[in-house]
N, CA, C and O atoms as a GROMACS GRO file, in nm:
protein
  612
    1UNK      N    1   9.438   8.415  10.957
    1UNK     CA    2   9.345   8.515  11.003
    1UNK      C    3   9.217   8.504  10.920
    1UNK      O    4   9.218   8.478  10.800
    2UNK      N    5   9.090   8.530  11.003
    2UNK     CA    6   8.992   8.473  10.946
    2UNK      C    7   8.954   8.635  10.843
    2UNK      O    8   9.030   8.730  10.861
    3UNK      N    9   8.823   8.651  10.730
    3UNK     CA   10   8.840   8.763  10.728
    3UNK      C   11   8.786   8.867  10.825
    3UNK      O   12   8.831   8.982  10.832
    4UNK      N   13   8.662   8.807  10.917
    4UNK     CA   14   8.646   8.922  11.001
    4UNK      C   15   8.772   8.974  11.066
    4UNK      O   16   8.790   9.094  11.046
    5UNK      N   17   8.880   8.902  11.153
    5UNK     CA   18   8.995   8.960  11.166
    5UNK      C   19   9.072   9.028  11.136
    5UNK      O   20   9.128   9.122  11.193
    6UNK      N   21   9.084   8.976  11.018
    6UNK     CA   22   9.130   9.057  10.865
    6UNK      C   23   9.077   9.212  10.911
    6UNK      O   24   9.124   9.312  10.964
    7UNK      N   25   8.977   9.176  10.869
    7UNK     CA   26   8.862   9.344  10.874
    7UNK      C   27   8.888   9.429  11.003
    7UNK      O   28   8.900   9.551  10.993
    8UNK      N   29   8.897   9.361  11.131
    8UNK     CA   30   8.906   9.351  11.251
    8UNK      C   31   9.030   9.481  11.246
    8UNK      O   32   9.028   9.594  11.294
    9UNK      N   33   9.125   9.413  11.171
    9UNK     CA   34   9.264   9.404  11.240
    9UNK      C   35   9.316   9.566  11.143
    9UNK      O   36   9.384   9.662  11.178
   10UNK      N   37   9.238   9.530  11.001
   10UNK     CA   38   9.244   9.671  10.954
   10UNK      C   39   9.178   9.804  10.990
   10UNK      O   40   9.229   9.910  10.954
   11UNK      N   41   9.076   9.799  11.053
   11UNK     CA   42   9.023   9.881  11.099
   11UNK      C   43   9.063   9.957  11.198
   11UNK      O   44   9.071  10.080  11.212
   12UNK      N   45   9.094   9.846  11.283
   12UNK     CA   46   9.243   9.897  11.428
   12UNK      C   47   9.353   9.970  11.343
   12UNK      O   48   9.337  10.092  11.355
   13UNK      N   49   9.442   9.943  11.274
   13UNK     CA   50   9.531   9.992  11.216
   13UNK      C   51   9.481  10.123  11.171
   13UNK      O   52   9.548  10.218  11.214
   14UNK      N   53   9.376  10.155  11.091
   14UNK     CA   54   9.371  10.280  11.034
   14UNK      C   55   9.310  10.363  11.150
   14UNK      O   56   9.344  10.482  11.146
   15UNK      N   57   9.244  10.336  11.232
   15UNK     CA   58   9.235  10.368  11.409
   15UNK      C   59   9.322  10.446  11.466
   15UNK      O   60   9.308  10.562  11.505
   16UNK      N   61   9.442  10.358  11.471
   16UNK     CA   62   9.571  10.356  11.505
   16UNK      C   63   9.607  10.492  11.452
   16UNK      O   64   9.589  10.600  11.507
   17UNK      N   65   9.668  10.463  11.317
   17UNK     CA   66   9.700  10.578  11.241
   17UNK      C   67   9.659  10.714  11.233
   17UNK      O   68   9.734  10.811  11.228
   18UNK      N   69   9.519  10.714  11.231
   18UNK     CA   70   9.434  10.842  11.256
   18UNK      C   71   9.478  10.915  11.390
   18UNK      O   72   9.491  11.036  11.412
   19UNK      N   73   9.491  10.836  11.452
   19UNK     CA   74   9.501  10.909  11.637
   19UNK      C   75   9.645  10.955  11.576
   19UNK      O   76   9.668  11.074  11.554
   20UNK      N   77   9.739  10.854  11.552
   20UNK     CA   78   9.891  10.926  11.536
   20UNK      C   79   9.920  11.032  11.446
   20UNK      O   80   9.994  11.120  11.490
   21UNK      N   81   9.873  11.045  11.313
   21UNK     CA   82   9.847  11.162  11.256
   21UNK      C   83   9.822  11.287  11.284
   21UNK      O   84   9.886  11.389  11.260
   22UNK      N   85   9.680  11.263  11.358
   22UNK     CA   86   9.643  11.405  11.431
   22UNK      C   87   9.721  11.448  11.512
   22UNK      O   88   9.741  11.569  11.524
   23UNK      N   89   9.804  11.322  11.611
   23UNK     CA   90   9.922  11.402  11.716
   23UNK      C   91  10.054  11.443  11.643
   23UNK      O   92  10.127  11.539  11.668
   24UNK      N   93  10.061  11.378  11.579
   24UNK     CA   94  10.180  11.438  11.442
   24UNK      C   95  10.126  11.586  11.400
   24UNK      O   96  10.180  11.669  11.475
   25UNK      N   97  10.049  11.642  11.318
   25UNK     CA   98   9.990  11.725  11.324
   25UNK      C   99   9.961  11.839  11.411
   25UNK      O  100   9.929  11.948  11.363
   26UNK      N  101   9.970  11.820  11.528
   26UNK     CA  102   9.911  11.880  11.641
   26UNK      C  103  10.018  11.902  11.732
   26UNK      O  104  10.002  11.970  11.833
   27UNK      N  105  10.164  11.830  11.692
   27UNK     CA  106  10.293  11.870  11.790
   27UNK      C  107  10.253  11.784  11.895
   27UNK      O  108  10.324  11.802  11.994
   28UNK      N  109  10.140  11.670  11.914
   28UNK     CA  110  10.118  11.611  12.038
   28UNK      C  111  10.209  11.472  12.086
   28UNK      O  112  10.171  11.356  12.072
   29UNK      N  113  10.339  11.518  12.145
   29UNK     CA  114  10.416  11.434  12.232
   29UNK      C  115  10.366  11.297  12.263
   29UNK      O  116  10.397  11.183  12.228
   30UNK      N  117  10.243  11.374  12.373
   30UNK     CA  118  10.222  11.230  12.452
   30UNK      C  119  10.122  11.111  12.365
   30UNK      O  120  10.109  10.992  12.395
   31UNK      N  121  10.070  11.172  12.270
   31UNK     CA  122   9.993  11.122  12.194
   31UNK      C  123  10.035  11.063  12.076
   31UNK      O  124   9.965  10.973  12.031
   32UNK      N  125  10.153  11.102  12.005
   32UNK     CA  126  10.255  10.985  11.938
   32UNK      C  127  10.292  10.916  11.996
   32UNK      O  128  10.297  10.807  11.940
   33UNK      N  129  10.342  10.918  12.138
   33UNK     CA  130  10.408  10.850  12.195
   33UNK      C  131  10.311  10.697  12.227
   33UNK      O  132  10.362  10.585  12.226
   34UNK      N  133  10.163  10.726  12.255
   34UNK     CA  134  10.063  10.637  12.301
   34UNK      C  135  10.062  10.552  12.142
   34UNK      O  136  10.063  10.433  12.171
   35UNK      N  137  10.062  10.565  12.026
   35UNK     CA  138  10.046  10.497  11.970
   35UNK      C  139  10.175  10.412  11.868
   35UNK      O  140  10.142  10.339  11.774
   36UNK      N  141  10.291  10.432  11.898
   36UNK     CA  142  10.416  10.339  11.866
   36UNK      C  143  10.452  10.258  11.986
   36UNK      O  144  10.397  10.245  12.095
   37UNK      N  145  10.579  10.201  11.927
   37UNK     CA  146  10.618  10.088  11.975
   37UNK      C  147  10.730  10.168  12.096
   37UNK      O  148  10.709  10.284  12.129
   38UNK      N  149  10.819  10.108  12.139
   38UNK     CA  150  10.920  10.155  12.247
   38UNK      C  151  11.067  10.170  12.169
   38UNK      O  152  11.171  10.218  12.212
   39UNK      N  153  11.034  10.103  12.021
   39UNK     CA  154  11.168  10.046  11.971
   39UNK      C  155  11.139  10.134  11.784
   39UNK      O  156  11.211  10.118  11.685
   40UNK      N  157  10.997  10.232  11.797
   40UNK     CA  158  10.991  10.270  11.699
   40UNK      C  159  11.058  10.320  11.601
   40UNK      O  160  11.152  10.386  11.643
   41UNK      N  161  11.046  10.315  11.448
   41UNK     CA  162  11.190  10.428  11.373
   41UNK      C  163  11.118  10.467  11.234
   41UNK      O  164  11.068  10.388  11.154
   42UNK      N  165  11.123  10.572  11.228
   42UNK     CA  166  11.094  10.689  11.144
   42UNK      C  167  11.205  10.718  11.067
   42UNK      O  168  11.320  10.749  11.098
   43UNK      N  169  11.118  10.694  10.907
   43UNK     CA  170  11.277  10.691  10.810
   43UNK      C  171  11.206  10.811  10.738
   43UNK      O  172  11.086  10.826  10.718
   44UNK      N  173  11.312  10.893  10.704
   44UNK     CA  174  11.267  10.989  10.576
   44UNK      C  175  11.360  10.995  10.449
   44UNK      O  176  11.458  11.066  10.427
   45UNK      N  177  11.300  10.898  10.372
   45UNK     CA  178  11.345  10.894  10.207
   45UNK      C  179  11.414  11.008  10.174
   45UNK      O  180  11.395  11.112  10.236
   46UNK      N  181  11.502  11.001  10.074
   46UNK     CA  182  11.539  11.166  10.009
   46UNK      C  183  11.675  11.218  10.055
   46UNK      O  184  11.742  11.143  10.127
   47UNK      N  185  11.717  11.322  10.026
   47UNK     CA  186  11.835  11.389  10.070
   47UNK      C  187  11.784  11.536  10.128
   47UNK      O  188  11.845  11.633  10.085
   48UNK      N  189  11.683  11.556  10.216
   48UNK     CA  190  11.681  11.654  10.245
   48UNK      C  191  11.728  11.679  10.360
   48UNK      O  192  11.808  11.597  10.405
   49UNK      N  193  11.692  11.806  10.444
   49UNK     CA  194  11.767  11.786  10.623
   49UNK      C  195  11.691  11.733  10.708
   49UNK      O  196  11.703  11.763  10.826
   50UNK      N  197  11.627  11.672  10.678
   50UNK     CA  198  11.526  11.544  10.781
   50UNK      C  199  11.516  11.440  10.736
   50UNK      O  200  11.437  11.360  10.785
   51UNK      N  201  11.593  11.409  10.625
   51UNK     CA  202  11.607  11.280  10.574
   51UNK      C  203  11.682  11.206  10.712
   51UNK      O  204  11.734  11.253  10.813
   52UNK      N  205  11.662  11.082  10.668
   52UNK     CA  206  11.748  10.950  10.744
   52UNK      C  207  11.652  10.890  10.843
   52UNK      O  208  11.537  10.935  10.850
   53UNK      N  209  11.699  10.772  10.934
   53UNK     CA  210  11.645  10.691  10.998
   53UNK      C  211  11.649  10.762  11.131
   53UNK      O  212  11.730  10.851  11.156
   54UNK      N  213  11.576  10.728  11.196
   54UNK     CA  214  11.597  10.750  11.369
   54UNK      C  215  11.465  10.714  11.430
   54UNK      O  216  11.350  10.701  11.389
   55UNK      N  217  11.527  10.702  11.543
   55UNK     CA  218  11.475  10.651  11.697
   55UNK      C  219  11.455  10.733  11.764
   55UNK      O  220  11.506  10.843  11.744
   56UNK      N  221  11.333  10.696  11.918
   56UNK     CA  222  11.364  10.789  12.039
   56UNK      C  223  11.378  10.885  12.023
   56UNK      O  224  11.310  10.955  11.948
   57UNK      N  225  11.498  10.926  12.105
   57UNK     CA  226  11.524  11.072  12.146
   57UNK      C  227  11.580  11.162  12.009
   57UNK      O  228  11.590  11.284  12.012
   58UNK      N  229  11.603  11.108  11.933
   58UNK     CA  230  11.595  11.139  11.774
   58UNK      C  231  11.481  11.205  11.730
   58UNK      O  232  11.474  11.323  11.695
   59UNK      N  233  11.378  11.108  11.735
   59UNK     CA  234  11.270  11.184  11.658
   59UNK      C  235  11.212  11.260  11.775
   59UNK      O  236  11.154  11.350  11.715
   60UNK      N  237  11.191  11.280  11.892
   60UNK     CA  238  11.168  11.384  12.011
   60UNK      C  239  11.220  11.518  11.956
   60UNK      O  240  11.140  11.605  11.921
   61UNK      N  241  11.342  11.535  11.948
   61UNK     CA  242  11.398  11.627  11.917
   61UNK      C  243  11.404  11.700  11.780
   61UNK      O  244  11.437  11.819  11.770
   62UNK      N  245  11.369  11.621  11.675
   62UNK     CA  246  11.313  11.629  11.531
   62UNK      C  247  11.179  11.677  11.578
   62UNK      O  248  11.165  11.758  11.486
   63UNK      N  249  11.075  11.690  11.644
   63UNK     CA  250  10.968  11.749  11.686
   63UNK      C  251  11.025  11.845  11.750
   63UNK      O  252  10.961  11.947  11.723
   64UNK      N  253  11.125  11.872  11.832
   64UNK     CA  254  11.079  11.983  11.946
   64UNK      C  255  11.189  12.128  11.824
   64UNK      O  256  11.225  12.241  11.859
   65UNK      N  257  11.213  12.052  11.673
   65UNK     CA  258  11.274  12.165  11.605
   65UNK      C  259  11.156  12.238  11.554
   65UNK      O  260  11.125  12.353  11.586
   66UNK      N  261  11.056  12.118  11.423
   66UNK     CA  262  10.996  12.160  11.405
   66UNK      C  263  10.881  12.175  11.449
   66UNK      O  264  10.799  12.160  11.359
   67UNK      N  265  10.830  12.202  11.562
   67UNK     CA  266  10.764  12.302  11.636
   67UNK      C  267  10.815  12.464  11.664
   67UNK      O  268  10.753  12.561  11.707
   68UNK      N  269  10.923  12.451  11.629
   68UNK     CA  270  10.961  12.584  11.669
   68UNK      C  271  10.973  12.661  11.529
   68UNK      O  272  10.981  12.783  11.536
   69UNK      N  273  10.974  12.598  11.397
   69UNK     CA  274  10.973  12.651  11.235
   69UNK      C  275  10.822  12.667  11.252
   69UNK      O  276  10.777  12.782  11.254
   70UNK      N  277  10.712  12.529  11.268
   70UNK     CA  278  10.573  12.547  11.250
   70UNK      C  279  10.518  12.540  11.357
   70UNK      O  280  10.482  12.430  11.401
   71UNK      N  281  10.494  12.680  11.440
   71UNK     CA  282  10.446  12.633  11.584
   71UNK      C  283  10.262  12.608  11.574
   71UNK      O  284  10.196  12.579  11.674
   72UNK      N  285  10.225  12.618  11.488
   72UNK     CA  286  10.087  12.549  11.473
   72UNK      C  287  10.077  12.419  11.416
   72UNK      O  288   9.982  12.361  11.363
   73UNK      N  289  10.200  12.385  11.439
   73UNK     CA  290  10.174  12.283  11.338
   73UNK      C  291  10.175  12.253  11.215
   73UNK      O  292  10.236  12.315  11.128
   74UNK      N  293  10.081  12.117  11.192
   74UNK     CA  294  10.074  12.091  11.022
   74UNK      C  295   9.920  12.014  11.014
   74UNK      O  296   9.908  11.898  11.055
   75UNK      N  297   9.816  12.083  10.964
   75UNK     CA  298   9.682  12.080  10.984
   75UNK      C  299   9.686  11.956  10.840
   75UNK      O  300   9.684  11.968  10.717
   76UNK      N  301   9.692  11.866  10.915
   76UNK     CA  302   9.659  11.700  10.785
   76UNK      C  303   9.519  11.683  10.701
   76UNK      O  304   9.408  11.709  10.747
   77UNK      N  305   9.533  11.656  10.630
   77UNK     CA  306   9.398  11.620  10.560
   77UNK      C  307   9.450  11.454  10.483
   77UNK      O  308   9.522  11.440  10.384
   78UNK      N  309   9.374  11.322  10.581
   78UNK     CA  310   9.386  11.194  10.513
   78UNK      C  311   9.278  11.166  10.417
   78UNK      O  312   9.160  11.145  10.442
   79UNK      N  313   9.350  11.168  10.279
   79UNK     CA  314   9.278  11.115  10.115
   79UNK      C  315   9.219  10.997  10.141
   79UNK      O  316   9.100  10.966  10.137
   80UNK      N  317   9.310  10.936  10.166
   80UNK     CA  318   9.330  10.757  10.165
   80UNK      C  319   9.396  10.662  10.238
   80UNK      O  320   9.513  10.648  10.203
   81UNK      N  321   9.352  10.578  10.346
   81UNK     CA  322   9.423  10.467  10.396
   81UNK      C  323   9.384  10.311  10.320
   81UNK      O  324   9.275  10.280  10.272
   82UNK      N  325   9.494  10.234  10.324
   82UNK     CA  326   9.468  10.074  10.267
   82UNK      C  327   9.519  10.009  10.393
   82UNK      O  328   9.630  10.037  10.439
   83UNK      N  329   9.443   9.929  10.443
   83UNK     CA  330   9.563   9.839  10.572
   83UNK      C  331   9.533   9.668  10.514
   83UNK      O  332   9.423   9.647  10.462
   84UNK      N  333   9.613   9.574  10.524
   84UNK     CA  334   9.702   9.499  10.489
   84UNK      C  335   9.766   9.379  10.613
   84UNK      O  336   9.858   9.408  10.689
   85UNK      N  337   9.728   9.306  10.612
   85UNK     CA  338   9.820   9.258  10.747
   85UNK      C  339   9.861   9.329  10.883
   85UNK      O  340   9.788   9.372  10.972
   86UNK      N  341  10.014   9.330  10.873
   86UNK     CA  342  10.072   9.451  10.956
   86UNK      C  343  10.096   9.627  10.897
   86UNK      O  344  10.137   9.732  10.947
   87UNK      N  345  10.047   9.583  10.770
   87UNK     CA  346  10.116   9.704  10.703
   87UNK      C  347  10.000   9.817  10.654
   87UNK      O  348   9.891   9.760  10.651
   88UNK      N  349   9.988   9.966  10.614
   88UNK     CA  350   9.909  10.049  10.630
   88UNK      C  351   9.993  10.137  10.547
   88UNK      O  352  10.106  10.169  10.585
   89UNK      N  353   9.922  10.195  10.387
   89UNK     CA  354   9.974  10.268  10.323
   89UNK      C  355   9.839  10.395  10.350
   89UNK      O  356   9.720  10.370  10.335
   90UNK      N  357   9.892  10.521  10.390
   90UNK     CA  358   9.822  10.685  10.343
   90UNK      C  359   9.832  10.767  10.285
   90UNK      O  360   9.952  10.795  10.285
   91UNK      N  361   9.768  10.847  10.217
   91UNK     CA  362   9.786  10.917  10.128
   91UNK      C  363   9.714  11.050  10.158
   91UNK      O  364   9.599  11.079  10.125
   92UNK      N  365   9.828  11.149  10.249
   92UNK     CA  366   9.747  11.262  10.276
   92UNK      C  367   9.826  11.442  10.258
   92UNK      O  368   9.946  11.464  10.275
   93UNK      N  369   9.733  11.537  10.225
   93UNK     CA  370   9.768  11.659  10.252
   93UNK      C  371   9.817  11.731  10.360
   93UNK      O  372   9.764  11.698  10.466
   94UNK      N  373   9.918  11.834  10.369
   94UNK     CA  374   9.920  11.918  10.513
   94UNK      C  375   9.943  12.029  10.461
   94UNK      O  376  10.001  12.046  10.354
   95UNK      N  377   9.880  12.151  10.567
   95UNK     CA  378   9.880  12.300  10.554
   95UNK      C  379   9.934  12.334  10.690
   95UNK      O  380   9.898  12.294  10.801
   96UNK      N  381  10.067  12.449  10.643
   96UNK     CA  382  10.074  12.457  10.759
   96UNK      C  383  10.109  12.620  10.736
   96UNK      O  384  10.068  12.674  10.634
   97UNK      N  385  10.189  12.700  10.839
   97UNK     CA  386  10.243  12.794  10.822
   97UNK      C  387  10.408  12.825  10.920
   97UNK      O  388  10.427  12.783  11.034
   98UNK      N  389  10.515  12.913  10.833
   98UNK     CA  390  10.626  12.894  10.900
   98UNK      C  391  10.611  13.072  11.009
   98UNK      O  392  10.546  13.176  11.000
   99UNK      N  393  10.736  12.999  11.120
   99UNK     CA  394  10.682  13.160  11.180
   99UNK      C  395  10.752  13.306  11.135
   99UNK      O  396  10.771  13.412  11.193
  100UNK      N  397  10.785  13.246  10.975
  100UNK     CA  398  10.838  13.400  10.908
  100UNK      C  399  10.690  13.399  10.782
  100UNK      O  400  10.696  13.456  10.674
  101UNK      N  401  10.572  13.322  10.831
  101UNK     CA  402  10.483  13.367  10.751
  101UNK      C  403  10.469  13.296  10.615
  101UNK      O  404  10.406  13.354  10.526
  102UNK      N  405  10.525  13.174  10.592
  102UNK     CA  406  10.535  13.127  10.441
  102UNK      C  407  10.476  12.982  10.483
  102UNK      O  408  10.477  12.909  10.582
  103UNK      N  409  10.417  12.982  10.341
  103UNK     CA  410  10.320  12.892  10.364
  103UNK      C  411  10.381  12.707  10.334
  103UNK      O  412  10.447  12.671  10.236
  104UNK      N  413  10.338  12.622  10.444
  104UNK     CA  414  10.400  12.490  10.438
  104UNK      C  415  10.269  12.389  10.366
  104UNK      O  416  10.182  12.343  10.440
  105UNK      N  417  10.267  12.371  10.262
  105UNK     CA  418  10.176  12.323  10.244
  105UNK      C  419  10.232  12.185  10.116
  105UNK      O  420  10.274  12.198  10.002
  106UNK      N  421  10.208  12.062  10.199
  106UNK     CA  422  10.266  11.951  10.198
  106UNK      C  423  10.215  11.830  10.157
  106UNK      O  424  10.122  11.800  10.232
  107UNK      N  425  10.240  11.723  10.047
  107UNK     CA  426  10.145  11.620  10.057
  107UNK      C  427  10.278  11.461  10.064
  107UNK      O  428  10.398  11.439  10.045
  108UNK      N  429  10.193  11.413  10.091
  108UNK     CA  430  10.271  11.249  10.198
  108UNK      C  431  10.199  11.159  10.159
  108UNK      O  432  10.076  11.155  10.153
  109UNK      N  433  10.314  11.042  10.117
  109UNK     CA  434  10.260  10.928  10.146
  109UNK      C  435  10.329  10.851  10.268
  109UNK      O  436  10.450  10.828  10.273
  110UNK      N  437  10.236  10.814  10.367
  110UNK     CA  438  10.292  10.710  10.457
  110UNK      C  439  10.339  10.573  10.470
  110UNK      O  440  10.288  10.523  10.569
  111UNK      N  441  10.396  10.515  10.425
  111UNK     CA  442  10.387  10.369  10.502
  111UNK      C  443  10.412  10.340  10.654
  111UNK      O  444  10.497  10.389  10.728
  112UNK      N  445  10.313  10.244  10.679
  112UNK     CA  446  10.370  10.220  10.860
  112UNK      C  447  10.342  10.070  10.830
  112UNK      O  448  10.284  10.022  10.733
  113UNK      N  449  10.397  10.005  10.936
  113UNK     CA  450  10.390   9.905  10.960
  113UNK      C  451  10.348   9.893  11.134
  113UNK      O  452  10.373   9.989  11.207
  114UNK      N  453  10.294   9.786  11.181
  114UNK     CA  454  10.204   9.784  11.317
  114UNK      C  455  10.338   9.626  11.356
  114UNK      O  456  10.422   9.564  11.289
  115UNK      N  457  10.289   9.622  11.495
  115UNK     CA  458  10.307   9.489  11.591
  115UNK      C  459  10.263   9.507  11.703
  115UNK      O  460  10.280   9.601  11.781
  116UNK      N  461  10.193   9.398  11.714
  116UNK     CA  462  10.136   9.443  11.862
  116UNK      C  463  10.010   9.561  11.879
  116UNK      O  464   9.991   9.618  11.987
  117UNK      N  465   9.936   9.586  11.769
  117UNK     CA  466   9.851   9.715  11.795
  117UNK      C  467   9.907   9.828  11.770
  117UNK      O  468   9.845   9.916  11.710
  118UNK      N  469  10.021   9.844  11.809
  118UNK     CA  470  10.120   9.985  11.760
  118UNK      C  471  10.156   9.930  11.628
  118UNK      O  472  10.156   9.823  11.568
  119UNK      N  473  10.204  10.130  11.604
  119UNK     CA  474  10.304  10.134  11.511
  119UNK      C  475  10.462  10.112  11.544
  119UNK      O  476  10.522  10.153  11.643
  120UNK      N  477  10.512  10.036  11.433
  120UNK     CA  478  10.698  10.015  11.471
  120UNK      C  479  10.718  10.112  11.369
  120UNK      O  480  10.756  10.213  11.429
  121UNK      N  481  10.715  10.135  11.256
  121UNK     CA  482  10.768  10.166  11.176
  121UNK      C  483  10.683  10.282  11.113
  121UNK      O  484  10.561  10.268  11.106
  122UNK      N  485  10.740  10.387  11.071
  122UNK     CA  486  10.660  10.486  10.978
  122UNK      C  487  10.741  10.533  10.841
  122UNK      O  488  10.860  10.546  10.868
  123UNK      N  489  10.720  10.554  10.742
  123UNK     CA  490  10.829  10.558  10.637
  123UNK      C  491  10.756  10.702  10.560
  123UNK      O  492  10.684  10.698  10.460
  124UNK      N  493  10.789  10.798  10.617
  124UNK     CA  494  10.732  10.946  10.518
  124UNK      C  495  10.772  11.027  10.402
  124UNK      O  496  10.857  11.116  10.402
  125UNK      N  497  10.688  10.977  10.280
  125UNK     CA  498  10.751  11.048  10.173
  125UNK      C  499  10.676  11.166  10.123
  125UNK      O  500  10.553  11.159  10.130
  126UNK      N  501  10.724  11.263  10.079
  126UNK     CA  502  10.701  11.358  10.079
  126UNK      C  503  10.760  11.456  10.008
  126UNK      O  504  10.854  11.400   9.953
  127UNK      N  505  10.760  11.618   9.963
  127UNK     CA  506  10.820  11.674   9.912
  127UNK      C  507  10.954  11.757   9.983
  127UNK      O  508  10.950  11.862  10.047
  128UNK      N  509  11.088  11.662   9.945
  128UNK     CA  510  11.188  11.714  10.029
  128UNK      C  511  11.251  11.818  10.001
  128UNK      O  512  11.336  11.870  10.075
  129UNK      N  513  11.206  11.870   9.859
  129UNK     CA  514  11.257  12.020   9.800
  129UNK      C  515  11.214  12.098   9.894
  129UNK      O  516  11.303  12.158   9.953
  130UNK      N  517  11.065  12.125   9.943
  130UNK     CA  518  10.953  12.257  10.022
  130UNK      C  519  11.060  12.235  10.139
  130UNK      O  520  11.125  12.329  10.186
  131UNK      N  521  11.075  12.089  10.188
  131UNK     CA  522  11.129  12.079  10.332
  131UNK      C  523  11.278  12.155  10.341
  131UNK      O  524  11.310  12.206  10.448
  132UNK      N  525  11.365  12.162  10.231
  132UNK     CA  526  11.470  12.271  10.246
  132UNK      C  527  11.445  12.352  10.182
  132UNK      O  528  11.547  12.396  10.129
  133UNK      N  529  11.335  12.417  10.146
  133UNK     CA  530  11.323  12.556  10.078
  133UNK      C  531  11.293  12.619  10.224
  133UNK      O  532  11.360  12.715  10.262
  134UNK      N  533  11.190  12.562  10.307
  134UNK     CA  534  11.091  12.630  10.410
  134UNK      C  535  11.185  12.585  10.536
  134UNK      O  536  11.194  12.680  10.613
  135UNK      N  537  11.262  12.464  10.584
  135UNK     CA  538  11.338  12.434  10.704
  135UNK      C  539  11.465  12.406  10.721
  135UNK      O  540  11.507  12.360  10.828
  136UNK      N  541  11.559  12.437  10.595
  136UNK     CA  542  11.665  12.391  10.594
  136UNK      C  543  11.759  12.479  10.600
  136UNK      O  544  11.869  12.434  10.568
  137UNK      N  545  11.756  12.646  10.645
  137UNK     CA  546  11.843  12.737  10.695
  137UNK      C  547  11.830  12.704  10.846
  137UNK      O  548  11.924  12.672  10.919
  138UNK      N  549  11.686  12.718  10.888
  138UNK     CA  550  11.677  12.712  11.079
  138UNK      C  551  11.748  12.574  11.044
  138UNK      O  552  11.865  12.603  11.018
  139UNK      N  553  11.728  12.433  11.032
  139UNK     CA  554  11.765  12.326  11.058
  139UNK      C  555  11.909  12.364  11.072
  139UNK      O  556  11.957  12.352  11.185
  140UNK      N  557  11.975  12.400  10.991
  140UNK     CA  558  12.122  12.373  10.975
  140UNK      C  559  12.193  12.467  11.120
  140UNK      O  560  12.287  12.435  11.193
  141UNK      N  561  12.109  12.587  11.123
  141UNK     CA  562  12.153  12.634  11.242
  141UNK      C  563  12.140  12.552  11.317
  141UNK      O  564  12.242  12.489  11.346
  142UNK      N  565  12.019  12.517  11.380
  142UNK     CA  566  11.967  12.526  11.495
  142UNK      C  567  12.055  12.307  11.532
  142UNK      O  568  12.071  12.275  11.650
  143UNK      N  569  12.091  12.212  11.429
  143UNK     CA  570  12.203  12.087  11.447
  143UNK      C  571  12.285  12.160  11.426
  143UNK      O  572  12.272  12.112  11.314
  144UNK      N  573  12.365  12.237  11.418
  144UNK     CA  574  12.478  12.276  11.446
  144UNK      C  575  12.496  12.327  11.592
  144UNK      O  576  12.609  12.305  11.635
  145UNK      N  577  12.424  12.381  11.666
  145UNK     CA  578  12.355  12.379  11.800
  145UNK      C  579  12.363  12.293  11.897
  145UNK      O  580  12.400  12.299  12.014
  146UNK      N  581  12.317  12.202  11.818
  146UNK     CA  582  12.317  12.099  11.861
  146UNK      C  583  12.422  11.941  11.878
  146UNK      O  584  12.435  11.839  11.945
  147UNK      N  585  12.476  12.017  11.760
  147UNK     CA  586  12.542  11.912  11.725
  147UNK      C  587  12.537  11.750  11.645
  147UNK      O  588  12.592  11.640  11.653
  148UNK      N  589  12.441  11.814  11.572
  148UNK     CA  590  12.341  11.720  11.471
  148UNK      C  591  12.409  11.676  11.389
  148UNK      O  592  12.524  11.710  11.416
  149UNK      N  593  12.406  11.593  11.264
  149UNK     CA  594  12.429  11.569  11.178
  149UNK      C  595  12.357  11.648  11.096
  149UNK      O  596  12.239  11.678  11.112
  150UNK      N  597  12.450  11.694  10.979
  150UNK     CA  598  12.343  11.804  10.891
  150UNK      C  599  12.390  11.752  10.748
  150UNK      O  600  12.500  11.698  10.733
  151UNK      N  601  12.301  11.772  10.642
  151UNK     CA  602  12.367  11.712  10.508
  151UNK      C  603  12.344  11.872  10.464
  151UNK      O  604  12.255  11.953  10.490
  152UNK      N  605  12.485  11.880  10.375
  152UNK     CA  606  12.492  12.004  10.269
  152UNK      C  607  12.392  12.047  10.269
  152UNK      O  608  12.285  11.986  10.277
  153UNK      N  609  12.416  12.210  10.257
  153UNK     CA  610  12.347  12.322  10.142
  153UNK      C  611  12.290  12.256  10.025
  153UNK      O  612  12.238  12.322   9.936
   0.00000   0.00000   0.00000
């Protein structure tokens, strides 16, 4: 790859990312959906109750929970992107609020990886203590519901 490509190819990527963020952020379905792959997977580091790997109708439903803990969402603020080949590290803030009124206020680092213009891969680290202080009573209800996999209290 030449470096304008290079340049080219990073610029698309953090492109990329920006659009998916904001629909991450924003609870927007069709608009994550426009910028991954068909075969995408979303890992979350940690032992919290959104930890682990998943796919598809996995992470659909990992949205359509928490939308219902943060129905405004999670208002992002991106510090920093680096893009890399296929690969794209971020470094950003989120504010959000839960609907018993407590405040979600969150910071992430991303890794993704791209093919093809999309994202395949997203890897979100983050603070998984807030995530069961603030979502891990509804969570446990609401996969048990479901019939989720849930890790301990």
């Amino acid at each position: 790859m030449t470096g304008n490509d290079s340049e080219n190819s990073a610029r698309a990527h953090k492109a990329a990312a920006t659009r998916l963020f904001e629909a991450m952020g924003s609870l927007d379905g069709p608009g994550i959906a426009a910028e991954i792959t068909d075969d995408f997977v979303l890992k979350i580091p940690g032992s919290c109750v959104l930890s682990g790997e998943r796919t598809g109708p996995e992470i659909a439903e990992i949205y359509g929970f928490v939308s219902q803990v943060l129905p405004n969402g999670v208002r992002l603020e991106l510090h920093s992107m680096t893009a890399e080949e296929d690969r794209l590290v971020c470094h950003a803030s989120g504010t959000g609020e839960t609907v018993d009124g407590e405040s979600y206020n969150q910071d992430y680092l991303y890794l993704l990886n791209f093919r093809g213009g999309k994202i395949s891969r997203l890897v979100e680290y983050m603070d998984t203590k807030l995530v069961d202080d603030r979502l891990g009573k509804r969570y446990r209800v609401w996969a048990a519901s479901k019939d989720q996999d849930v890790l301990p209290a």
